[in-house]
N, CA, C and O of each residue as an XYZ file, in Angstrom:
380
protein
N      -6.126      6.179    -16.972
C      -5.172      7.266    -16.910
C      -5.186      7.865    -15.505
O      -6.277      8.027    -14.958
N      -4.453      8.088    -15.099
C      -4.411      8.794    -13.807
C      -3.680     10.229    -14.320
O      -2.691     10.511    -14.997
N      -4.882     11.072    -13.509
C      -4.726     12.108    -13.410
C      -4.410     12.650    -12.049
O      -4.577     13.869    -12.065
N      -4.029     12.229    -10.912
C      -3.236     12.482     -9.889
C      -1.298     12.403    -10.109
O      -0.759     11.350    -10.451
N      -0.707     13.356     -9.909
C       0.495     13.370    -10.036
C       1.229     11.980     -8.735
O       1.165     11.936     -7.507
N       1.968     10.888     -9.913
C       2.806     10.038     -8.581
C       3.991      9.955     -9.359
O       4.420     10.412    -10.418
N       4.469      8.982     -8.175
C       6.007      9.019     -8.430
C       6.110      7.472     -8.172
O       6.105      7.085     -7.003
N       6.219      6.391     -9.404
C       6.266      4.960     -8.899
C       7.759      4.923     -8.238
O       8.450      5.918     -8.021
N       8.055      3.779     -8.007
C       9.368      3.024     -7.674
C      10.042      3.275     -8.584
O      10.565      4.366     -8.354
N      10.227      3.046     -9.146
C      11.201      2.451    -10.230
C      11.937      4.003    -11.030
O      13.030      3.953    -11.594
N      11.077      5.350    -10.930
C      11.361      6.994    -10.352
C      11.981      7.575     -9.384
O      12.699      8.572     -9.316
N      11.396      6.396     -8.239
C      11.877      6.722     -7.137
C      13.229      7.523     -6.620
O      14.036      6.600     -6.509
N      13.929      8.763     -6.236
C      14.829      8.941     -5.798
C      15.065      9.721     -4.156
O      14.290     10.511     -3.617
N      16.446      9.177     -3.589
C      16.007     10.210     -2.361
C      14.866      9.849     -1.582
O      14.234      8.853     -1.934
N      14.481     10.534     -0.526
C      13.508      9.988      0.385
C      12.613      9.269      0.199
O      12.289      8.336      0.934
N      12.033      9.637     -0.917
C      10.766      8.420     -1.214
C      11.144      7.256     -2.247
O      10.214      6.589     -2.703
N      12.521      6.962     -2.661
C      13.113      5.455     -2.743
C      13.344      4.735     -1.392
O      13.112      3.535     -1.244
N      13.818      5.550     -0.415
C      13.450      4.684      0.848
C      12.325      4.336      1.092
O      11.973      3.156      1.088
N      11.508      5.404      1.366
C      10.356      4.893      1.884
C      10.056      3.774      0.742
O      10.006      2.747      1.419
N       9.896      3.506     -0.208
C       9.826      2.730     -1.014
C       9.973      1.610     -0.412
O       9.085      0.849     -0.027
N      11.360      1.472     -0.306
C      12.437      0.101      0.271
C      11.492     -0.237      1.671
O      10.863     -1.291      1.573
N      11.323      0.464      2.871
C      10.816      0.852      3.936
C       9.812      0.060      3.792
O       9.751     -0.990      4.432
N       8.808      0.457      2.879
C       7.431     -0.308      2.683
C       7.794     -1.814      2.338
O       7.088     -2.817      2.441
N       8.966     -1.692      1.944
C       8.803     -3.377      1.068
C       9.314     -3.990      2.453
O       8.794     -5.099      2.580
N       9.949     -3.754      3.290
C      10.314     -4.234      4.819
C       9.098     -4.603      5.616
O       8.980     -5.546      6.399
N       8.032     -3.507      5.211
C       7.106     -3.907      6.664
C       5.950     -4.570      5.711
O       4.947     -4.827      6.376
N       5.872     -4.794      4.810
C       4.961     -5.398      3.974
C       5.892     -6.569      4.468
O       5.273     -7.198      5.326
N       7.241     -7.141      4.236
C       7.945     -8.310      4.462
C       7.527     -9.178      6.265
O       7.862    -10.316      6.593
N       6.921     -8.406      6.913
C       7.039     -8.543      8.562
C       5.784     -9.500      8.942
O       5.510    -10.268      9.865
N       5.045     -8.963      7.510
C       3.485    -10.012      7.656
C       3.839    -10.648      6.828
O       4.176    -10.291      5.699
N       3.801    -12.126      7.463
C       3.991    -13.449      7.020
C       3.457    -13.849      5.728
O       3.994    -14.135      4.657
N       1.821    -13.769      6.267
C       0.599    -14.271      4.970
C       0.820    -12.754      3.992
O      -0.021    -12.563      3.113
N       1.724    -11.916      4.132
C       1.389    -11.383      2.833
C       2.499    -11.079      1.941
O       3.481    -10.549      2.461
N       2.528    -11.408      0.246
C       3.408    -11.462     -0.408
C       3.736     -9.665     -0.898
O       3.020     -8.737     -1.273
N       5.473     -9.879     -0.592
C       5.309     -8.682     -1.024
C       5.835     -8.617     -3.014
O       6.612     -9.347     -3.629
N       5.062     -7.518     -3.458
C       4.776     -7.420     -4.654
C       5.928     -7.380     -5.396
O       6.986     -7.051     -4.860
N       5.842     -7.787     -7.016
C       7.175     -7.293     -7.305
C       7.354     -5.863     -7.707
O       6.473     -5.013     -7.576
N       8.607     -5.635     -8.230
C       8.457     -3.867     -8.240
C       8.051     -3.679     -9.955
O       8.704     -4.209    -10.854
N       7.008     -2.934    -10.138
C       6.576     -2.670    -11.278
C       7.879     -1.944    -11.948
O       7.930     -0.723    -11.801
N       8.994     -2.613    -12.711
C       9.532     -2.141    -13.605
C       8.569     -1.338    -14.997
O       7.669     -1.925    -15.598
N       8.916     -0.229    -15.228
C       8.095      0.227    -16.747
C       6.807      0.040    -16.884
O       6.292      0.264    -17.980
N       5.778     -0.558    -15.433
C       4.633     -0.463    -15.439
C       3.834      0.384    -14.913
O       4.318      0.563    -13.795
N       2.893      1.039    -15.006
C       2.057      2.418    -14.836
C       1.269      1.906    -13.695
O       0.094      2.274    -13.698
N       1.705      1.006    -12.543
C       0.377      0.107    -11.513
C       0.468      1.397    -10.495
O       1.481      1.865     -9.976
N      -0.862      1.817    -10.369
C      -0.603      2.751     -9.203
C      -2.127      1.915     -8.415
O      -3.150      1.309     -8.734
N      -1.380      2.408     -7.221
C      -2.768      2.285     -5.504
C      -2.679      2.723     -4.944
O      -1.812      3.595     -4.997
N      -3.500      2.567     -3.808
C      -3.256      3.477     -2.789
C      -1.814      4.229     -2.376
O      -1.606      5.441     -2.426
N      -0.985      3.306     -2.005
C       0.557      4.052     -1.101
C       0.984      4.804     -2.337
O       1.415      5.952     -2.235
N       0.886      4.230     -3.429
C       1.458      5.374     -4.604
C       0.993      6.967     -4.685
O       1.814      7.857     -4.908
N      -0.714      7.273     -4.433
C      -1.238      8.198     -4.595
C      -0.580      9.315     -3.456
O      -0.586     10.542     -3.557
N      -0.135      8.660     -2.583
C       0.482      9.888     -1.341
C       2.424      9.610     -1.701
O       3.356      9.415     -0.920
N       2.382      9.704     -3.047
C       4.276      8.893     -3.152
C       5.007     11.378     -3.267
O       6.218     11.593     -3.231
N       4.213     12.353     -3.355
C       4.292     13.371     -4.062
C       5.221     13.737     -1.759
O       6.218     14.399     -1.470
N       4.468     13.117     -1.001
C       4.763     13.074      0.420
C       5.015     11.651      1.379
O       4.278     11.140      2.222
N       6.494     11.207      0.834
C       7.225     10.120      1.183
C       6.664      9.661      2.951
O       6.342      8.573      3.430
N       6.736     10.869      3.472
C       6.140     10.024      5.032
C       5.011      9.675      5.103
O       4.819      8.556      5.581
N       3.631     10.622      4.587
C       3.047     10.384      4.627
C       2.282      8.983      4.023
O       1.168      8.587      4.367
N       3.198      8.337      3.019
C       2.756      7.220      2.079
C       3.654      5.866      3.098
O       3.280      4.696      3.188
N       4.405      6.240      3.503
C       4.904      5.515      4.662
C       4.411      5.105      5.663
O       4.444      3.928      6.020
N       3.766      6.223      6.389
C       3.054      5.720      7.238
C       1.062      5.592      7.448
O       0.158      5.391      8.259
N       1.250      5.769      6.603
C      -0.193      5.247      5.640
C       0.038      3.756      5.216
O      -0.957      3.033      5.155
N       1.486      3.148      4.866
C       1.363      2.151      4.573
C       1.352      1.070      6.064
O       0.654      0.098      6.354
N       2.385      1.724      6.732
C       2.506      1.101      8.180
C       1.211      0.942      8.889
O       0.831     -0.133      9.353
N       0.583      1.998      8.950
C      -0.912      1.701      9.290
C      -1.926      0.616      9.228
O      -2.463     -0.232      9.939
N      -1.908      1.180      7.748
C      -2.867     -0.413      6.818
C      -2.446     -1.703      7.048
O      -3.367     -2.457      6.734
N      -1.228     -2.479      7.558
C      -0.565     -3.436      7.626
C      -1.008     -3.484      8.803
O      -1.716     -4.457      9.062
N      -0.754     -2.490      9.879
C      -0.937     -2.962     11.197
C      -2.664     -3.513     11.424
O      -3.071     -4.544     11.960
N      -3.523     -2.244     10.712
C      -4.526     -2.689     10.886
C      -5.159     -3.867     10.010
O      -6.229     -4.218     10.508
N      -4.858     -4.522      8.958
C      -5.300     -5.514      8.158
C      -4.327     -7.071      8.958
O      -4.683     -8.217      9.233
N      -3.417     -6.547      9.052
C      -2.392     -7.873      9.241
C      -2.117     -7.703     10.871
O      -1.825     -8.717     11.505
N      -2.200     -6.543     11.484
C      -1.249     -6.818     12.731
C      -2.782     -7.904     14.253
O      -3.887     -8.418     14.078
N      -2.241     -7.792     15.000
C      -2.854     -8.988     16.177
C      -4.110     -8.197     16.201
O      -4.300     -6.984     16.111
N      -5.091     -9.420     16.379
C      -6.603     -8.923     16.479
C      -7.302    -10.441     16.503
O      -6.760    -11.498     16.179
N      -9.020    -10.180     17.108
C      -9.608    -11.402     17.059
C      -9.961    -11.283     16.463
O     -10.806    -12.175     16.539
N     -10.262    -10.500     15.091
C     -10.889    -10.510     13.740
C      -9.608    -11.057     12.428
O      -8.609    -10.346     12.312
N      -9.703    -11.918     11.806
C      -9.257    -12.678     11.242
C      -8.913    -11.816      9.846
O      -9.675    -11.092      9.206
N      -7.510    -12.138      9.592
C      -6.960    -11.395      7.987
C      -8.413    -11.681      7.235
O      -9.101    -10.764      6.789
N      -8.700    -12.770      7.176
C      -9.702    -12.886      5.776
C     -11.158    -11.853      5.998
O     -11.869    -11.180      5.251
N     -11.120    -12.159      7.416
C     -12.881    -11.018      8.194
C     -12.433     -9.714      7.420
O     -12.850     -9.094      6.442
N     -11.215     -9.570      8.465
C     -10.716     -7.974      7.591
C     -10.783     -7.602      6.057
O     -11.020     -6.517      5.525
N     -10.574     -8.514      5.654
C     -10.451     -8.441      3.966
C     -11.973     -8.523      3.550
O     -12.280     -8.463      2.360
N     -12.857     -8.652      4.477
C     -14.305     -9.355      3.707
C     -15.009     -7.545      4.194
O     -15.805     -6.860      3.552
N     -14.516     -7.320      5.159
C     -15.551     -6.023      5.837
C     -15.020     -4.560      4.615
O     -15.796     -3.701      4.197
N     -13.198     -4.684      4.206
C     -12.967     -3.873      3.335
C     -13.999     -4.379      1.981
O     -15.021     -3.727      1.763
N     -13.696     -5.412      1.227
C     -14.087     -5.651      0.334
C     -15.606     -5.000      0.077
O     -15.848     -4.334     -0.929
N     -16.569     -5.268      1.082
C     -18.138     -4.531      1.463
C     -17.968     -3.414      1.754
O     -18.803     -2.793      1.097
N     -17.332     -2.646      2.410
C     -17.041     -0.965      2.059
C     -16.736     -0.163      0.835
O     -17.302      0.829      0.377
N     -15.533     -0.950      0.353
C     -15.413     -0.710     -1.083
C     -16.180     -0.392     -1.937
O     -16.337      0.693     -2.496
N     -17.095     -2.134     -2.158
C     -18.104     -1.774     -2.446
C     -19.487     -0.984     -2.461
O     -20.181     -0.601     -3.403
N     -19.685     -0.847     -0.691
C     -20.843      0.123     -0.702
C     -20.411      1.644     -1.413
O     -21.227      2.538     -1.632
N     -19.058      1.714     -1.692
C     -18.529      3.581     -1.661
C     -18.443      3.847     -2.901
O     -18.293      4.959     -3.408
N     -18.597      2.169     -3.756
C     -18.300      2.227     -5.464
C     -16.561      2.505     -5.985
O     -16.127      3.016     -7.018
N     -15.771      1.869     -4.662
C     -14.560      1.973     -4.588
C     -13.895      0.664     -4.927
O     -14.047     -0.366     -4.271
N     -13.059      0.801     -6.130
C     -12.468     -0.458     -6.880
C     -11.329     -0.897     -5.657
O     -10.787     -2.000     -5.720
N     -11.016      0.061     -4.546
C     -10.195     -0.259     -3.850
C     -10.449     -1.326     -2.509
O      -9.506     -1.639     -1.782
């Protein structure tokens, strides 16, 4: 159950249906990553959802994370994914 107030997609109206759309653009820009489908009638919340109550801010929270997981670096998508995955874990974070 989530007890944080969001607002999925599929709610979405007005500024934060763009940003919505917005996210599904720059999620589209990185190659290796699929972008999701849109949870019709499903309750999936994560991260960019939890900041959906402040459309920019979930925007560019998402732009961020992309740049830093996916954008140019000598540390490799998968390194990146291995150093989150061990943080996560040390913090007891399913995320």
């Amino acid at each position: 159950m989530v007890w944080i107030k969001v607002i999925l997609e599929d709610e979405a109206e007005g500024e934060l249906k763009e940003a919505y759309e917005r996210m599904r653009e720059i999620n589209a820009q990185y190659e290796d990553t699929p972008v999701p489908p849109r949870a019709q009638g499903m309750r999936i919340v994560g991260p960019p959802q939890l900041a959906s109550l402040n459309p920019l801010s979930m925007l560019y929270g998402r732009q961020f994370m992309m740049h830093v997981m996916r954008g140019p670096s000598r540390v490799t998508p998968a390194e990146r994914e291995m150093v989150a995955t061990v943080t996560s874990l040390a913090s007891n974070c399913r995320y």
